[in-house]
C-alpha positions, 0 to 999 in steps of 0.5 A, spaced: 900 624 742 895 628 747 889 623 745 893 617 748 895 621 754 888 623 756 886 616 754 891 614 760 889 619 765 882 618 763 883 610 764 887 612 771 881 616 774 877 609 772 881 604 775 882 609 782 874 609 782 873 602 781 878 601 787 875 606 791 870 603 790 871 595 791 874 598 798 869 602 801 864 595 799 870 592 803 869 596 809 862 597 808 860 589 810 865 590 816 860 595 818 854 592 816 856 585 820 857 589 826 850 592 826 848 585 824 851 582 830 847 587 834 840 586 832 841 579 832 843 580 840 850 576 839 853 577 844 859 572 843 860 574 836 859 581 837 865 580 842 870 576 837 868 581 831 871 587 836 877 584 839 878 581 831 878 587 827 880 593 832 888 594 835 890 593 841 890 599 843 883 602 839 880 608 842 873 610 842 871 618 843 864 620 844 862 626 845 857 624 850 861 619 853 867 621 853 875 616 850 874 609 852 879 603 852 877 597 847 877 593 853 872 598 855 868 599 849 868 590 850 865 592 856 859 598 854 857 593 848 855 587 853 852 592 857 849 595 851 846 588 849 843 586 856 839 593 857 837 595 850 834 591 844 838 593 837 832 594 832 836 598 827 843 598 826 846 602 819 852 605 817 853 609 811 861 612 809 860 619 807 866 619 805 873 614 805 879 617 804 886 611 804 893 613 803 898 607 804 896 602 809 892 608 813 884 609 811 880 615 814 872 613 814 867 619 815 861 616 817 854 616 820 851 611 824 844 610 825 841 606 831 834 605 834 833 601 840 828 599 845 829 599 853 828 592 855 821 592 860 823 592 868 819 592 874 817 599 874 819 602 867 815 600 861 820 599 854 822 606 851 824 607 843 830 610 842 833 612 836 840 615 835 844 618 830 851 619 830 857 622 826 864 621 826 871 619 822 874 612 823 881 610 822 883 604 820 890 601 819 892 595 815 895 590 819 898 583 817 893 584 811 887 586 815 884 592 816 884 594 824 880 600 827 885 604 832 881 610 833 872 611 833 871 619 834 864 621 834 864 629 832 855 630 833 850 626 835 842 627 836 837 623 840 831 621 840 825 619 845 819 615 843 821 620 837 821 626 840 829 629 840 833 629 846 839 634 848 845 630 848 849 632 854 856 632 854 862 631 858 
């Protein structure tokens, strides 16, 4: 009898991982277009990708920029497209963690970027590396970000680190 019952737990704790699994691939291709959009300066599609997988009233959290609205966040990422040249974009989930229709992702993003070239300054390299959770909720069967909250961020310029100011 405690053979066919550690034979059930055993087959429960797989069958949990394999579906940890399936979810953090599924979340993973979420973050993989988003960086995907941004190197190839798609601006249109990084828009729609946005306003199609964030809730209405997403909020963005920074330590160096502060909270932002997803109206705002729409706003910064056009910015963002039109001053900087994304060459690197990765996110990596450290850890996911679903209950029920809620999914908390520890993440870290990396980014590397050049400025564009202007009359008086020459392109710069910059490169980023941010952590931070992200709370996801399913809606309707999709899953929505609600709440992006960095909790550290480095900065590096032509490779040399940066300090971050804060707010």
């Amino acid at each position: 009898m405690k053979a066919t019952v550690d034979l059930f737990l055993i087959a429960a704790i797989l069958t949990a991982s394999a579906q940890t699994k399936q979810e953090t691939a599924q979340f993973q291709k979420l973050y993989d277009r988003a960086g995907n959009l941004m190197i190839n300066q798609d601006r249109n599609g990084l828009v729609r990708f946005i306003e199609d997988t964030r809730t209405a009233d997403y909020t963005y959290v920074s330590i160096k920029s502060g909270r932002h609205t997803l109206k705002e966040t729409l706003q910064s990422m056009a910015m963002v497209l039109s001053t900087f040249r994304v060459t690197k974009s990765s996110v990596h989930i450290d850890k996911l963690q679903i209950t029920g229709s809620t999914a908390v992702a520890s993440i870290t993003t990396t980014v590397e970027f050049t400025t564009r070239p202007s009359k008086s300054k020459r392109p710069h390299s910059v490169g980023q590396e941010l952590r931070g959770l992200d709370v996801w909720v399913k809606r309707d069967g999709k899953w929505k970000l609600k709440l992006s909250k960095v909790t550290s961020e480095a900065e590096t310029r032509e490779g040399k680190p940066v300090p971050v100011k804060r707010l």
